[in-house]
C-alpha positions in Angstrom: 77.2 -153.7 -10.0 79.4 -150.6 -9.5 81.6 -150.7 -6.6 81.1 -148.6 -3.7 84.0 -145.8 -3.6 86.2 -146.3 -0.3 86.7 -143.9 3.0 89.3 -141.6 3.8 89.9 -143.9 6.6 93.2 -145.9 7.5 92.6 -149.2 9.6 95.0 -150.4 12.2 94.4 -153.7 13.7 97.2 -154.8 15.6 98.1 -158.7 16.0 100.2 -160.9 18.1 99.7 -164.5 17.7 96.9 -164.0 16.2 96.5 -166.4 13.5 93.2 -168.3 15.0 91.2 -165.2 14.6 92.9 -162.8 12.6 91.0 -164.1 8.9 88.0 -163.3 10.4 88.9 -160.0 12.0 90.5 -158.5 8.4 87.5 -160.2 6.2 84.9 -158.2 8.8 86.7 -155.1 6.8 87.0 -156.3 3.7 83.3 -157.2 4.1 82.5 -153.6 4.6 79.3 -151.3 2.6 81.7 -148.8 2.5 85.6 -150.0 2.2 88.1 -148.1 3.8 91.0 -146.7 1.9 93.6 -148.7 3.5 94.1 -151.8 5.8 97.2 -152.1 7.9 98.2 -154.8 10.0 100.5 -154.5 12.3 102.4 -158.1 13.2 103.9 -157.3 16.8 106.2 -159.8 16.5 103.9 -162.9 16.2 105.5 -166.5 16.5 102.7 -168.5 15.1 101.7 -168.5 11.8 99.7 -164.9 11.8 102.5 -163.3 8.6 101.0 -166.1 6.3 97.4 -165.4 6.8 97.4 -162.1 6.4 99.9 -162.0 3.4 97.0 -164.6 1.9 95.0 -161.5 1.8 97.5 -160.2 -1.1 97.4 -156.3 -1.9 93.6 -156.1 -0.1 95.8 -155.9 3.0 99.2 -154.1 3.8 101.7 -156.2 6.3 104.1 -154.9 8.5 106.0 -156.9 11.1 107.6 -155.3 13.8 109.6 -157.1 17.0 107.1 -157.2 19.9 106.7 -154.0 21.5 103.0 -154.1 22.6 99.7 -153.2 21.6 100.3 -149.3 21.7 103.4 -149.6 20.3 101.5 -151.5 17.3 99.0 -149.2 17.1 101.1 -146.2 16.7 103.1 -148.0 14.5 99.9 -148.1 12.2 99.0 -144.5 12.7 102.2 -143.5 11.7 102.2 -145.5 8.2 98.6 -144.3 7.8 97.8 -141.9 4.4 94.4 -141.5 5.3 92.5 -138.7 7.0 90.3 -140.9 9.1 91.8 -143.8 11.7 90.1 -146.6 12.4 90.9 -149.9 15.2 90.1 -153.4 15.2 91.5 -155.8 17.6 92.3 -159.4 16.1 90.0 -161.5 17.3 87.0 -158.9 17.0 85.3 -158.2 13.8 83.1 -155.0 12.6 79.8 -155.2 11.5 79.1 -155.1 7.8 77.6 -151.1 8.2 80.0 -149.9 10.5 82.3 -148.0 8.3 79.7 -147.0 6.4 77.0 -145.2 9.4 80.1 -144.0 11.1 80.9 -141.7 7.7 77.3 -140.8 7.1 77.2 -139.7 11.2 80.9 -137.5 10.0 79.1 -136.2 6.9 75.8 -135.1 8.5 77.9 -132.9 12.0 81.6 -132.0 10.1 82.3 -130.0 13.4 82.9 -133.9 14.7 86.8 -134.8 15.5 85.9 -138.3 16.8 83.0 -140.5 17.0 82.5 -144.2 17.9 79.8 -146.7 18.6 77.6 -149.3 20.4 79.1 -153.0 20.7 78.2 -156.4 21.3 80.3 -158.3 23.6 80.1 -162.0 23.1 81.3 -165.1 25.3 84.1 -166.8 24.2 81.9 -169.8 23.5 79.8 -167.7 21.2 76.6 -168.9 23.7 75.8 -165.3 25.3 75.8 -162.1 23.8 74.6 -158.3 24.7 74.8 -154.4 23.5 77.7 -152.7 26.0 75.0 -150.3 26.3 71.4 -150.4 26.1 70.4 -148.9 22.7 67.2 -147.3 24.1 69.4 -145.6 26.6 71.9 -144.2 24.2 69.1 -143.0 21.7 67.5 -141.1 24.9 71.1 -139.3 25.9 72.2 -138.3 22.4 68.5 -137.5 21.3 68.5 -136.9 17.6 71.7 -135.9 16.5 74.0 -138.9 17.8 76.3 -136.4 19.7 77.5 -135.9 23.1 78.8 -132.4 23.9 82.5 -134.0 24.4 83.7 -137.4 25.3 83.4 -136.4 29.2 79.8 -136.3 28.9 79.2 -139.3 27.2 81.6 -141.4 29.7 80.2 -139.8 32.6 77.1 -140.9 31.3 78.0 -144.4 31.0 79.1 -144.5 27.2 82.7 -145.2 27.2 83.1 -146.2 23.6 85.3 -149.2 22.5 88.6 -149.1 20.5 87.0 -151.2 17.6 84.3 -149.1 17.1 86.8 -145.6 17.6 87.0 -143.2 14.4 89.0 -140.2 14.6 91.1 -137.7 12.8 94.6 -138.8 12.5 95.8 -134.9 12.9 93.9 -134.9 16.4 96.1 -138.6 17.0 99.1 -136.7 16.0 98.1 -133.8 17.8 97.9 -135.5 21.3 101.0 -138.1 21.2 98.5 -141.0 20.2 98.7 -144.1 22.7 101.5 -143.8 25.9 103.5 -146.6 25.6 104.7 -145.7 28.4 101.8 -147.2 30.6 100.4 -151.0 30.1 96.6 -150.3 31.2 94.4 -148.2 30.5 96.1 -146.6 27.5 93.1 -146.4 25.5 91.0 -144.8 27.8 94.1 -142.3 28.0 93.9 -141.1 25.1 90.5 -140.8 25.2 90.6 -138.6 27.4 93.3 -136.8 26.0 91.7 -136.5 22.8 88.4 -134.9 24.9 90.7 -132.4 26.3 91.2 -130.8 23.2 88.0 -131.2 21.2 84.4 -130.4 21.8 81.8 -132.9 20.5 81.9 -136.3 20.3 79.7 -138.0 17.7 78.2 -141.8 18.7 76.1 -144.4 17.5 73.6 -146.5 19.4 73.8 -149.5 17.3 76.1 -152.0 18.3 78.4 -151.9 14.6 80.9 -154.2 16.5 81.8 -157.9 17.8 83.9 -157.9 20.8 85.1 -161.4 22.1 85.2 -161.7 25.8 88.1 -163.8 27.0 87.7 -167.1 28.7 87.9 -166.3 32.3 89.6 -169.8 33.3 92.4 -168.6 30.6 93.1 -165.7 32.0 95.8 -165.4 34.9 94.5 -163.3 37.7 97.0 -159.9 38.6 96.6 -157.0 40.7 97.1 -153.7 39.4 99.6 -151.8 41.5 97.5 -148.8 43.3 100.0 -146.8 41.6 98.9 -147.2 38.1 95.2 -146.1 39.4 96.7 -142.9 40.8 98.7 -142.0 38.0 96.0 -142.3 35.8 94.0 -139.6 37.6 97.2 -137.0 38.1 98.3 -137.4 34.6 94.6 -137.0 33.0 93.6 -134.5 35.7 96.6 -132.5 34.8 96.0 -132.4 30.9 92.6 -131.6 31.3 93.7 -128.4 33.7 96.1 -127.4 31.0 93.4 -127.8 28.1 90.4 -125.4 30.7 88.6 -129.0 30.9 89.4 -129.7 34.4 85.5 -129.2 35.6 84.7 -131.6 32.2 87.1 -134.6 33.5 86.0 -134.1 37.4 82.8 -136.2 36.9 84.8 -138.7 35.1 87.5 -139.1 37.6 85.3 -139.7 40.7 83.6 -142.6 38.3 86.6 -144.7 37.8 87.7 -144.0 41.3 83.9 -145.6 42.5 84.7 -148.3 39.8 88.0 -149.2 41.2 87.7 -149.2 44.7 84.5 -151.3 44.2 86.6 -153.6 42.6 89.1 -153.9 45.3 86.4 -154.4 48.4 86.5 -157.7 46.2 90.0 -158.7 46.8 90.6 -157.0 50.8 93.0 -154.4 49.3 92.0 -152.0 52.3 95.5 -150.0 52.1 95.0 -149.2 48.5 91.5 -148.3 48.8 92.7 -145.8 51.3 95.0 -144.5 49.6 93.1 -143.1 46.6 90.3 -142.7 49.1 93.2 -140.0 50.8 95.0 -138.4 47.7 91.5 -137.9 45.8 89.3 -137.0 48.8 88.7 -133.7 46.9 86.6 -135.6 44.1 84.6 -138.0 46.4 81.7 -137.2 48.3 82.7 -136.8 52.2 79.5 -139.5 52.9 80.8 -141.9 50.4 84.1 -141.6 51.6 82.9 -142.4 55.5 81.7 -145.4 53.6 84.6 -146.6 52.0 86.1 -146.3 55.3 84.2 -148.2 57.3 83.3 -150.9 54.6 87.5 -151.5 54.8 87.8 -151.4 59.1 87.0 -155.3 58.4 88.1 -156.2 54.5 88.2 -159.6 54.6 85.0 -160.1 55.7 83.6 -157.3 53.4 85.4 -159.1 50.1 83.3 -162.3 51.5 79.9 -160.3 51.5 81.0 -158.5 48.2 81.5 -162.3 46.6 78.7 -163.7 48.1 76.2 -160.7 46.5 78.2 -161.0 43.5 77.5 -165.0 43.4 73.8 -164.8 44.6 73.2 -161.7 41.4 74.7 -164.2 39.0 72.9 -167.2 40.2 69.5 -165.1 39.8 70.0 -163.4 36.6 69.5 -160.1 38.7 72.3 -158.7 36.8 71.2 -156.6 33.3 74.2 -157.7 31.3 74.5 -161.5 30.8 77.9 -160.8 29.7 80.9 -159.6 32.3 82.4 -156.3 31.0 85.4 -156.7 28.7 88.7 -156.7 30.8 91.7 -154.5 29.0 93.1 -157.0 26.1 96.5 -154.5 25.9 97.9 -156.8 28.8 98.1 -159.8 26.5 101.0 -158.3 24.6 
């Protein structure tokens, strides 16, 4: 049988204490229709035993070990030894479908004006006993009709399409172009660049079948922390200011004003009436003046409004009313 020839695509997967799941993870690639050119591991400073499973790999898989810096650290530490033309991410303890690598290239090949594209995901429980699409399939095949392509990254994620680092495939000129991830920032650096990399491209090419695994983290493992309202409102600036530099400032808009719903909605949960305020104040500019009258009243009382929001919350999950029977993926980069 002749061997498939590889892809001019460099993967990163980044691993800390990883050894439980990172066989699976780099055998996911190895596994893949068509290979990629390179593999790269990135050991951010692991104490367990992660440096001998991957070395048992042999020359399929190229180590480097690096003193913990992070998970954007160990990502750019990957793009940086990259040779390839094409970057691709996998996170340890997720694992690519066999096709991914190679629908991803044939998507590239068929639309060359495409600088990045990514695709669908399945997010699994922990326990392995639930799984779902991030996004309906149906859904996706209806917004990017025929050609599997957004007009830019803003429209997709303002549609609901947010893409997932696993399943992420981009240029590694456009990477070097805008900085690759901020280690500078602890959440929401993938997102970041993201947007970052919208701000200076045009379309954005994605896939509707899931041609990912992502494990969702045991919730009872997880120690609860509260994001500092400033880390929400630097966010916006900072992305609101690149895209004004880049003419995409009416692209981000939509986008902003979604993340600012989906974070205050998550603080009505947990009372934090001040910081709801707060963003409701500095960003009133990208909120709707009803929604905002809303917020505002919805917060006069927070404490009793975080009980109604957890008492809904409890009665959806006790019904099945909600669509995904999976919670959405929190931000692994805090693990690090």
């Amino acid at each position: 049988m002749t061997k498939p020839s590889s892809k001019p695509v460099s993967v990163i997967l980044p691993a800390y204490n990883a050894a439980e799941h990172i066989q699976t993870a780099v055998s996911s690639v190895l596994a893949q229709t068509a290979p990629p050119q390179e593999i790269i591991v990135i050991d951010d400073g692991s104490t367990d035993n992660t440096a001998e499973i991957v070395k048992s790999f042999g020359e399929k898989v190229r180590y480097i070990h690096q003193p913990n810096a992070g998970v954007s650290a160990a990502r750019n530490t990957g793009i940086k030894a990259a040779s390839a033309e094409w970057i691709a991410f996998l996170d340890a303890d997720d694992e690519w479908l066999p096709e991914k690598l190679e629908k991803q290239f044939a998507l590239l090949d068929a639309d060359q004006s495409l600088a990045f594209c990514s695709a669908n995901y399945i997010r699994i429980s922990h326990d392995r006993t639930r799984s779902a699409p991030d996004v309906d399939p149906e859904k996706c095949r209806t917004l990017t009709s025929s050609d599997n392509r957004f007009d830019s990254y803003y429209t997709a994620f303002a549609n609901g399409i947010t893409g997932h680092t696993d399943t992420m495939l981009i240029r590694k000129t456009i990477l070097e172009q805008v900085g690759m991830f901020n280690e500078s920032i602890s959440r929401f650096e993938d997102l970041d660049l993201w947007f970052r990399i919208a701000a200076v491209t045009e379309n954005f090419g994605f896939i509707s079948e899931p041609l990912a695994i992502y494990t969702v983290e045991n919730p009872e493992s997880l120690s609860r922390s509260t994001c500092p309202i400033e880390t929400y409102a630097d966010f916006i600036r900072r992305n609101l200011a690149f895209a004004k530099q880049h003419d995409k400032l009416d692209q981000f808009t939509p986008c902003a004003a979604k993340l600012l719903r989906q974070w205050i909605r998550s603080m009505l949960f947990d009372a934090r009436k001040n910081d709801i305020r707060l963003l409701l104040d500095e960003f009133h500019n990208l909120l709707p003046n009803a929604y905002i009258r809303n917020m505002k009243i919805m917060t006069a009382c927070p404490n009793t409004t975080a009980n109604l929001c957890r008492l809904a919350s409890r009665i959806i999950r006790t019904f099945n009313l909600r669509s995904r029977v999976v919670a959405k993926p929190t931000p692994k980069q805090s693990r690090h």
